[in-house]
Wavefront OBJ file of the C-alpha trace (Angstrom):
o trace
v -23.121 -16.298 -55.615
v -22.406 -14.238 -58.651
v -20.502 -12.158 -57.145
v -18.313 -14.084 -54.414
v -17.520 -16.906 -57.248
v -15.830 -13.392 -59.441
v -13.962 -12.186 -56.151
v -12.654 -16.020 -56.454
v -11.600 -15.639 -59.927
v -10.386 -12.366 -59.382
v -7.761 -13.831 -56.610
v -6.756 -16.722 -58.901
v -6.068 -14.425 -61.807
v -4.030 -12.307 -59.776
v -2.172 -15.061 -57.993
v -1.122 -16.324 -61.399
v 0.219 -13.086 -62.523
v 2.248 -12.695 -59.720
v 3.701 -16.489 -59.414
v 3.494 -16.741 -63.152
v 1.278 -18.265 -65.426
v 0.626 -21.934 -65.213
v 1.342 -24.297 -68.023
v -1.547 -27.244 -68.954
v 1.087 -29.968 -68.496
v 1.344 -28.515 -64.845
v -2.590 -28.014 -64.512
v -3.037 -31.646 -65.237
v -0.035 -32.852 -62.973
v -2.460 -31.088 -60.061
v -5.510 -32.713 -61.437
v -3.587 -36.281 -60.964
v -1.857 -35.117 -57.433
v -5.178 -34.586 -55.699
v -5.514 -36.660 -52.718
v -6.957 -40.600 -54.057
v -8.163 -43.514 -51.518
v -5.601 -46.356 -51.561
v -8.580 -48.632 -52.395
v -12.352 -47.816 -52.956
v -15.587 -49.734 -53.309
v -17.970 -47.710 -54.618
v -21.858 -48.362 -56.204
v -22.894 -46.584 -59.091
v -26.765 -46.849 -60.525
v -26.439 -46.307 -64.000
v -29.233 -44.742 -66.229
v -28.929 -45.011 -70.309
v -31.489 -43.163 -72.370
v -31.434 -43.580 -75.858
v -34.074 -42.195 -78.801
v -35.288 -44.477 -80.770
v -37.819 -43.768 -83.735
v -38.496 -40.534 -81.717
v -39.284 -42.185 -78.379
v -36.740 -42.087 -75.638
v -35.929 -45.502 -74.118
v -34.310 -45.790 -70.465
v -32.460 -48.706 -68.865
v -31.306 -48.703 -65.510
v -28.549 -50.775 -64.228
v -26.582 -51.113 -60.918
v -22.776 -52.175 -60.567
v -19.884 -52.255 -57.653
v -16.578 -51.113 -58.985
v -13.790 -52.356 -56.930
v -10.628 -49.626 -57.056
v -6.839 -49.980 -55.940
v -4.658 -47.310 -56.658
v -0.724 -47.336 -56.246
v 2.313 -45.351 -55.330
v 5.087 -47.787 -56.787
v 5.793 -50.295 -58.922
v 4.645 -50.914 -62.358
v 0.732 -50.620 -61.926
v -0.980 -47.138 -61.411
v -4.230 -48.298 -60.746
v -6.579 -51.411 -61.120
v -10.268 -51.515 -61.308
v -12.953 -54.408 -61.303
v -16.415 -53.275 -62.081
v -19.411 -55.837 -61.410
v -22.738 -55.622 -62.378
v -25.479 -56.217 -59.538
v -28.805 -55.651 -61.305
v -30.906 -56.294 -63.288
v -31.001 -60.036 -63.402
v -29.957 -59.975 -67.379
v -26.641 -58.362 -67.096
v -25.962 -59.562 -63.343
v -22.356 -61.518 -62.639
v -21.006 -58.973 -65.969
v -17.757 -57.422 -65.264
v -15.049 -55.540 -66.339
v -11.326 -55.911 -65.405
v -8.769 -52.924 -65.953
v -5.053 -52.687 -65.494
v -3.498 -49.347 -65.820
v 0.366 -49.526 -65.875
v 2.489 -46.504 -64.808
v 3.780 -46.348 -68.799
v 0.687 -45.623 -70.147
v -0.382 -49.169 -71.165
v -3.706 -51.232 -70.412
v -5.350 -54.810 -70.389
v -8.521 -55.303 -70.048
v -10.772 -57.918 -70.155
v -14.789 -58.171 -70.053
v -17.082 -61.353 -68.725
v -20.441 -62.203 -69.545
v -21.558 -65.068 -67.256
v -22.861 -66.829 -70.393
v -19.745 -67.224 -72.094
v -18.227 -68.452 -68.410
v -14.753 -67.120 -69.615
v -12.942 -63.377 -69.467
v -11.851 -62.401 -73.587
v -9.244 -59.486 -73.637
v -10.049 -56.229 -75.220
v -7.996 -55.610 -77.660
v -6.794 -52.573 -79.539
v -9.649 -52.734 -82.166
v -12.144 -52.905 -79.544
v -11.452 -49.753 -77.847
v -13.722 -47.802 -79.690
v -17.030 -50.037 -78.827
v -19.322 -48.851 -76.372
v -19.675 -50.380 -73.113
v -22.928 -52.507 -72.106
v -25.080 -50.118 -74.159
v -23.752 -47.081 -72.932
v -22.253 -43.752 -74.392
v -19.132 -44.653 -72.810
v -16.345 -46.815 -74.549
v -14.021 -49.436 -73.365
v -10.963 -46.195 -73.732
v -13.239 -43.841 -71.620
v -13.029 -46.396 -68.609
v -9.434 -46.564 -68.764
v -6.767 -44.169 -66.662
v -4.727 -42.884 -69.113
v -1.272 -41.399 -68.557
v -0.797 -37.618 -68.881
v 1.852 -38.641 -71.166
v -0.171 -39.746 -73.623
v -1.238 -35.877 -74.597
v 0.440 -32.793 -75.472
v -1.617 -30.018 -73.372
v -2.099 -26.149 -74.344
v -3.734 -23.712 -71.642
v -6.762 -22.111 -73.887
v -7.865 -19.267 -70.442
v -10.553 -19.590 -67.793
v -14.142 -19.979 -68.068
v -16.804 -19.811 -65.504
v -18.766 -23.145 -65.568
v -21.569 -24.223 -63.165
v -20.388 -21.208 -60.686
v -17.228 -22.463 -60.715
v -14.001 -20.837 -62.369
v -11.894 -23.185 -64.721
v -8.842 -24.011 -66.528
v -9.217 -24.676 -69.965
v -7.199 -27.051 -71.575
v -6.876 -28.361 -75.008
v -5.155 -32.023 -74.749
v -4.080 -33.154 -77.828
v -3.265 -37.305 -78.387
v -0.255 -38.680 -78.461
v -0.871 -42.804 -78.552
v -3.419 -44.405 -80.131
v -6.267 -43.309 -78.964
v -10.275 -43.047 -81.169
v -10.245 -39.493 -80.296
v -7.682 -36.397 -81.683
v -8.296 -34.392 -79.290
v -10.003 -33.416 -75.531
v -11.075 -30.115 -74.155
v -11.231 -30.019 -70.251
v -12.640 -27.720 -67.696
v -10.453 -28.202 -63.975
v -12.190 -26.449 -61.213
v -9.230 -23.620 -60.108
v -9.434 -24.318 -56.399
v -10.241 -27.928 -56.539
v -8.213 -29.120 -59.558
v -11.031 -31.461 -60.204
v -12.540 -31.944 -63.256
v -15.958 -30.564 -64.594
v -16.305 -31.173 -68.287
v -14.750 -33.528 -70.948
v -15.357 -32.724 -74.708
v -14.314 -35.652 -76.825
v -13.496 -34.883 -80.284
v -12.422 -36.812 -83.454
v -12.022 -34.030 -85.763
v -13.512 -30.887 -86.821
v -14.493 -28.696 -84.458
v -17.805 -30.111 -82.894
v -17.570 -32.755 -80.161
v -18.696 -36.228 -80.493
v -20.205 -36.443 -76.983
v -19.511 -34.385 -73.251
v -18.938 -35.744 -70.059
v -20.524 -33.373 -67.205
v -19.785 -34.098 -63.672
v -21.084 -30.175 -62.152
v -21.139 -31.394 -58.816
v -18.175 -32.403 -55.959
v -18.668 -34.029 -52.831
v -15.869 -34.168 -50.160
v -16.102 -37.873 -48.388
v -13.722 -39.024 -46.382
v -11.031 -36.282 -47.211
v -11.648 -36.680 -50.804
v -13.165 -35.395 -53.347
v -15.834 -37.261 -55.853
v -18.342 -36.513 -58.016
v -22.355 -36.615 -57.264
v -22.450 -38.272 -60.705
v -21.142 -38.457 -63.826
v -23.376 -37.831 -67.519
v -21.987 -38.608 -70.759
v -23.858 -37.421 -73.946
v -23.384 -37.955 -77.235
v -23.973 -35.260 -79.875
v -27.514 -37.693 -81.317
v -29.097 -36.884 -77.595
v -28.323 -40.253 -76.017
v -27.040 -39.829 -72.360
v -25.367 -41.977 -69.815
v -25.978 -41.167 -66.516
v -23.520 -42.394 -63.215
v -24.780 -41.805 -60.011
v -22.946 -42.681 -57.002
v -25.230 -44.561 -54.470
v -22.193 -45.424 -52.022
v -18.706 -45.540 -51.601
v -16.212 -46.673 -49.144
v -12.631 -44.605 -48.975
v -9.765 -46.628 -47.909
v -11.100 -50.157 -48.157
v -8.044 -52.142 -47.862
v -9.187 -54.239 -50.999
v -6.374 -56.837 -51.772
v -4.665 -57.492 -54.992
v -6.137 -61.108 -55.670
v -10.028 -59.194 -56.652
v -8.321 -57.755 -59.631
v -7.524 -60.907 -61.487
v -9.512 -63.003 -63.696
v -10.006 -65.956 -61.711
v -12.183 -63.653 -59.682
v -13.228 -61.664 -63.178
v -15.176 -64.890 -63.816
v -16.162 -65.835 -60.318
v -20.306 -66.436 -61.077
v -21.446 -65.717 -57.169
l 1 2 3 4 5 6 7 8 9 10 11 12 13 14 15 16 17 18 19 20 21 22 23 24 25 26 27 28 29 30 31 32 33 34 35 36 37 38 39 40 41 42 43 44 45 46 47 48 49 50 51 52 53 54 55 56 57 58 59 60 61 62 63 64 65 66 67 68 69 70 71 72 73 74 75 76 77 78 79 80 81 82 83 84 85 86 87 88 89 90 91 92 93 94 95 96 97 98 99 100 101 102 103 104 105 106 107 108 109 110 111 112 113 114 115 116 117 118 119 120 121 122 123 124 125 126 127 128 129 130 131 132 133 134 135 136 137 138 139 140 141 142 143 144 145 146 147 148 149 150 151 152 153 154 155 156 157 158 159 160 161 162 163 164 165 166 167 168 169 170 171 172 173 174 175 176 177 178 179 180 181 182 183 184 185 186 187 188 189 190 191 192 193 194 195 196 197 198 199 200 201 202 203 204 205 206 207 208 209 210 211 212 213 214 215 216 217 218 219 220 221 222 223 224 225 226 227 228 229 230 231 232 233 234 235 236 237 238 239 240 241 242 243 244 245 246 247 248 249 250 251 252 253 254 255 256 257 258
């Protein structure tokens, strides 16, 4: 493995020198061409573990998240994520509208409150439902919203990288990013999030790709945060190409209680 994944490398490198080396901007215009389903439906079981008091604590929930993605027009993509189980935080969902400039509404629904509230700016930086993720991490942001520097190629998981430095632009809680793109897949391995100084505030793994359908997606997807507490996404299932139609992602059907 060792030695086929540094033949690999060793092609990349030398493909590069010949065609030139490639700039970050142009790294993450790859990572955003790969090939994406029109529409997906895909279930996620999702695992928090938190230490509390020196114990560690686990909760395990299970959502759908509804996906439309688009070539034209002022939306890039819209997402509706709805929780399934357990019974406490079933009916809770999460509505997200990426526009091709950058910009994003969303809006979250607790059944209890029978009514969608907007996120707002301020709220950005909560975490989501408990988890290490925040209301930012679920949206798609647009490359243009970061400045990106090439920093060279690591060997991650087996798997040769890009590493880039992305650097905000917009308002975003966090300065800075540090990615690692898989070289022959373009997809993306590892997120460090950082807010200054030169530790991270959390990592987002996903080591493993699956191809389904013609496209690739991660096995699952584990955020920690620099105290230990993790966030675990596991695709279950997912359906490429499910000719979902526009009126899901609205809140009328946000606040649908089934």
């Amino acid at each position: 493995m060792i030695n086929k994944t540094k033949a690999i490398l060793f092609i990349i490198l030398l493909s590069q020198l010949l065609l030139g080396e490639i700039t970050g901007l142009e790294i993450m215009n790859q990572v955003r061409n790969n090939p994406i389903p029109a529409s997906s439906i895909t279930h996620f079981e999702l695992t928090i573990i938190k230490k509390k008091k020196g114990r560690l604590k686990k909760k395990v929930r299970e959502f759908v998240r509804y996906q439309k993605n688009y070539k034209f027009g002022k939306y890039n993509r819209k997402t509706l994520v709805r929780f399934s189980k357990p019974a406490i935080v079933k009916g809770t969902g999460l509505l997200n509208w990426s526009y091709r400039n950058g910009e994003q509404d969303q809006w979250f629904f607790l059944p209890k409150l029978k009514t969608a509230k907007k996120i707002n700016s301020k709220d950005r930086s909560k975490t989501f439902m408990g988890t290490n993720f925040t209301y930012e991490d679920l949206e798609s942001n647009a490359i243009s919203n970061h400045t990106y520097k090439t920093l060279g190629i690591e060997t991650l998981y087996g798997y040769p990288c890009h590493v880039i430095e992305a650097i905000s632009s917009s308002s975003s809680i966090y300065k800075w990013k540090k990615y690692w793109i898989d070289m022959a897949t373009f997809q993306i391995k590892k997120i460090e999030y950082y807010e200054s100084g030169t530790s991270p505030i959390k990592v987002l793994t996903a080591q493993k790709h699956k191809l389904l359908e013609g496209y690739y997606i991660p096995e699952s997807m584990v955020m920690t945060s620099s105290n230990g507490d993790q966030t675990t996404m596991a695709i279950r299932k997912a359906i490429m190409d499910a000719g979902i139609q526009d009126d899901i992602f609205t809140q009328k059907f946000l606040i649908r209680i089934k």
